[in-house]
N, C-alpha and C positions, 0 to 999 in steps of 0.2 A: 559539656554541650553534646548534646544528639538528634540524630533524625529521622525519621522514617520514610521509609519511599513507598508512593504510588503506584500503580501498575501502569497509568500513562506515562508514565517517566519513563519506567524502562521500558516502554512498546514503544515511544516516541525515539529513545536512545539508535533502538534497531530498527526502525524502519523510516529510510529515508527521504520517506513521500507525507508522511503526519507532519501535520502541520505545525507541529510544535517540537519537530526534531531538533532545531538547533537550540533552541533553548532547555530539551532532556539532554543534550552532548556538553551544555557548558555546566549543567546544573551536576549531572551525575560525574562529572571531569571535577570538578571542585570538592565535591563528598570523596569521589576516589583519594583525591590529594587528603584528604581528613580536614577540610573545612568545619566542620563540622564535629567530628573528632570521631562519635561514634556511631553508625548507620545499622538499622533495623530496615525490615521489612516480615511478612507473615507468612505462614501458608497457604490463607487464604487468596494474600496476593500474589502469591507463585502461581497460584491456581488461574485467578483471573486474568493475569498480564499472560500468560503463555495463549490461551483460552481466546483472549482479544486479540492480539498479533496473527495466532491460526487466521482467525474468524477476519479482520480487518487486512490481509494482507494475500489471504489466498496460499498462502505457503509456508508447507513445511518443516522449512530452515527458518526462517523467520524465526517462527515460533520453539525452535531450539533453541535459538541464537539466544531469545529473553531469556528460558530455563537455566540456560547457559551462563547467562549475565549473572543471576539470580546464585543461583549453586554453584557456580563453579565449576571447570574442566579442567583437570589438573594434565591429560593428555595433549591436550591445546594448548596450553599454556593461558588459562583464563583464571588468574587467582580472584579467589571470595574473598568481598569487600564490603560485605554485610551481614549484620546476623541475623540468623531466621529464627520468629518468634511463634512457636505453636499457638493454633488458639485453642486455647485448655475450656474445660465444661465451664466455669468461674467468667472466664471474659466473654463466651458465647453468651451466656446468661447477662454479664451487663452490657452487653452490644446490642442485644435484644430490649433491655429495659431504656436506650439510648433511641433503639429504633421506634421505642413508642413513644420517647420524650421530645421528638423534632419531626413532626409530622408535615410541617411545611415544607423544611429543608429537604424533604423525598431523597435521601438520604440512601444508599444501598446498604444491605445489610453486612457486606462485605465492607463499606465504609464503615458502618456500627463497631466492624469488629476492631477497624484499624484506631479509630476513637480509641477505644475503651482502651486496649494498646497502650497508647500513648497517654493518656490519664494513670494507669496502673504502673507501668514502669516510669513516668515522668521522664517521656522524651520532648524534648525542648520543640522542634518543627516538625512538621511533614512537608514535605519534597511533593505537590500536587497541583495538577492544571484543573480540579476541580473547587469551583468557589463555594460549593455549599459545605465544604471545612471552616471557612469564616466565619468568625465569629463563636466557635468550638474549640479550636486547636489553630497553633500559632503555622500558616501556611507560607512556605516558604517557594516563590516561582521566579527564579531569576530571566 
């Protein structure tokens, strides 16, 4: 079993005013324990979740704080509890051919990527407060 995390999870996890903080602290508390068993996330989504935290939080630490979540600080004592999955030429290309296949769904292309992701390595859920993964990929929001 495996899953991939969202970038509102971890921006939800660190900031304590998102509205769906408590439900990124039990969701990403349960993946930590290995619920799950095995936890992906992208670099796309490193990019995004630090990007959004900056951007929706006003501050600097925040936005280290996700980075942090995400990679890891071994000075801190902040052990990595996910694996980061490039997105190589191959998955941009069918993230891309995803993003012209669900044009309803308005879709980000950074979700394009995290699909394809999860179709190519066959990871079981994503970890997302976004619904328009329904009905794509199996969404898991406790």
């Amino acid at each position: 079993m495996s899953i991939f995390i969202d970038t509102g999870v971890f921006v939800g996890y660190v900031n304590k005013k998102d509205r769906d903080h408590d439900i990124a602290v039990n969701l990403l508390e349960a993946i930590m324990r290995n619920r799950y068993r095995a936890a992906f996330t992208s670099d796309y989504i490193f990019d995004e979740a630090v990007t959004v935290a900056l951007y929706r939080t006003k501050d600097i630490r925040k936005a280290i704080d996700v980075g942090e979540l995400i990679i890891g600080n071994e000075e801190k004592g902040v052990d990595r509890f996910v694996n980061f999955l490039p997105v190589s030429k191959s998955i941009f290309n069918d993230a891309w051919g995803l993003f012209l296949k669900y044009p309803e769904k308005m879709l980000s292309f950074t979700d394009c990527t995290s699909i394809a992701l999860i179709k190519r390595r066959e990871i079981d859920y994503i970890a997302s407060f976004d619904k328009d993964f329904d009905g794509i990929v199996n969404r898991v929001r406790e």
